[in-house]
C-alpha positions in Angstrom: -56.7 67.8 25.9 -56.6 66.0 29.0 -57.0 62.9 30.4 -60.7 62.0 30.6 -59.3 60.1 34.3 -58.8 63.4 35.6 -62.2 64.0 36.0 -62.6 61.5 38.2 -60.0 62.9 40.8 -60.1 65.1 43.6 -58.5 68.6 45.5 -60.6 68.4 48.2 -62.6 67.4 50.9 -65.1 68.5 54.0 -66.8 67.3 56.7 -70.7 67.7 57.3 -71.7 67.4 61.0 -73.3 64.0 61.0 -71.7 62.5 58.1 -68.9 62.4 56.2 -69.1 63.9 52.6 -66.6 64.4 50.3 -66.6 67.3 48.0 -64.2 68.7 45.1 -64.6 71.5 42.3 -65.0 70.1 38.9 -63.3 71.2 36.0 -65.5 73.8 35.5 -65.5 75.1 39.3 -68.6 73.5 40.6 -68.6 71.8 43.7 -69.8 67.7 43.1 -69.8 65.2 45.9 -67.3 62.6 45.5 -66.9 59.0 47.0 -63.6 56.5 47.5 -63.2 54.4 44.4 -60.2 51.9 44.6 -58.1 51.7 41.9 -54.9 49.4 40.0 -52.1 50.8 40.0 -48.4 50.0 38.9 -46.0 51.1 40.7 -42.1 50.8 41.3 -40.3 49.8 44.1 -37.1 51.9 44.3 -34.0 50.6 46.0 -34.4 53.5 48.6 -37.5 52.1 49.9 -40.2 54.7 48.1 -42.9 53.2 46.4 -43.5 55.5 43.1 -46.5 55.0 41.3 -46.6 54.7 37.2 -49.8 54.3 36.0 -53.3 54.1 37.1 -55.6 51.5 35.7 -59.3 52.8 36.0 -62.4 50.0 36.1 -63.4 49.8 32.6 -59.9 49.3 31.6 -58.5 52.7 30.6 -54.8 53.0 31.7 -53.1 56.0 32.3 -49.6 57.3 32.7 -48.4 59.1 35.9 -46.0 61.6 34.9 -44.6 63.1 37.7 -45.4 62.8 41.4 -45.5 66.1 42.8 -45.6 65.6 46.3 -45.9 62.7 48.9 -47.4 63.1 52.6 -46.4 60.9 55.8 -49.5 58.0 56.1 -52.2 59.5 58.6 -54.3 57.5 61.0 -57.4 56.7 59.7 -61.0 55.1 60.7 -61.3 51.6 62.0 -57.5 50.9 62.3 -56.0 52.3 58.9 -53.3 54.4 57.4 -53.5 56.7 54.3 -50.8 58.6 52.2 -51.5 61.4 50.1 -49.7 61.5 46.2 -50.0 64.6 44.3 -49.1 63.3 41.1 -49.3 64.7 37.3 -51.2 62.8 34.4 -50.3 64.8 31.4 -51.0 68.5 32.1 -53.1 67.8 35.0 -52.3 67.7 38.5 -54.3 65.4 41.0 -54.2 63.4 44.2 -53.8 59.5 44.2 -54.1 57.9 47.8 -52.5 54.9 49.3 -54.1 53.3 52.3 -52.9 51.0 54.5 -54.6 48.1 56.6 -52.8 46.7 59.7 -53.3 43.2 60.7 -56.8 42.9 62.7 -56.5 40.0 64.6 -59.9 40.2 65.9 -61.9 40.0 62.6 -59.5 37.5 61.2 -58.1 40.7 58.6 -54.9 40.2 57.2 -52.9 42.9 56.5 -53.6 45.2 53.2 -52.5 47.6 51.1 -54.9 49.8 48.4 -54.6 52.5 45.8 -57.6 54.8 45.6 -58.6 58.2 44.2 -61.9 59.9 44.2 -64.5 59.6 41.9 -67.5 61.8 41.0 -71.1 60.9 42.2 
């Protein structure tokens, strides 16, 4: 069986002229709408600089392991002055996609400089 987090994860997303909406297929293959939904995370710092994630803590205190990452994209530019990274990473039999999203310094609103872990979670 797999981790009940998984469910909460996405593949996908698309844009809707007007707004953004985010969309994913379900474990059984319906599309559901979807919406950012930071998360703890422990990761490890490796000597060559990358940052691998180990396990995700979701809100109501489940923790689970990640057991492989599959895949790491370049950060992208982002809305309002951030940067996001895309991890394709396994959590027991299931493969998902964990984001990392960087904050520059914003010395206009006072901002300092942040870094989050978030996934996708179903509305």
């Amino acid at each position: 069986e797999s981790p009940s987090f998984v469910r909460y994860l996405i593949t996908g997303s698309c844009l809707i002229i007007g707004y953004m909406e985010d969309w994913t297929k379900d474990g059984n293959g319906r599309m559901r709408r979807v919406h950012k939904r930071y998360v703890d995370v422990v990761a490890h710092m490796r000597d060559d600089g990358f940052l691998e994630p180990l396990s995700i803590a979701w809100r109501d205190g489940r923790t689970f392991r990640v057991t492989q990452v599959i895949e790491v994209g370049e950060f992208r530019p982002g809305f309002e002055g951030f940067f996001t990274a895309k991890y394709r990473v396994s959590i027991g039999n299931r493969r998902t996609s964990l984001y990392l999203e960087q904050h520059l310094n914003r010395p206009e609103t006072g901002m300092p400089p942040t870094v989050r872990w978030w996934v996708h979670e179903f509305v």
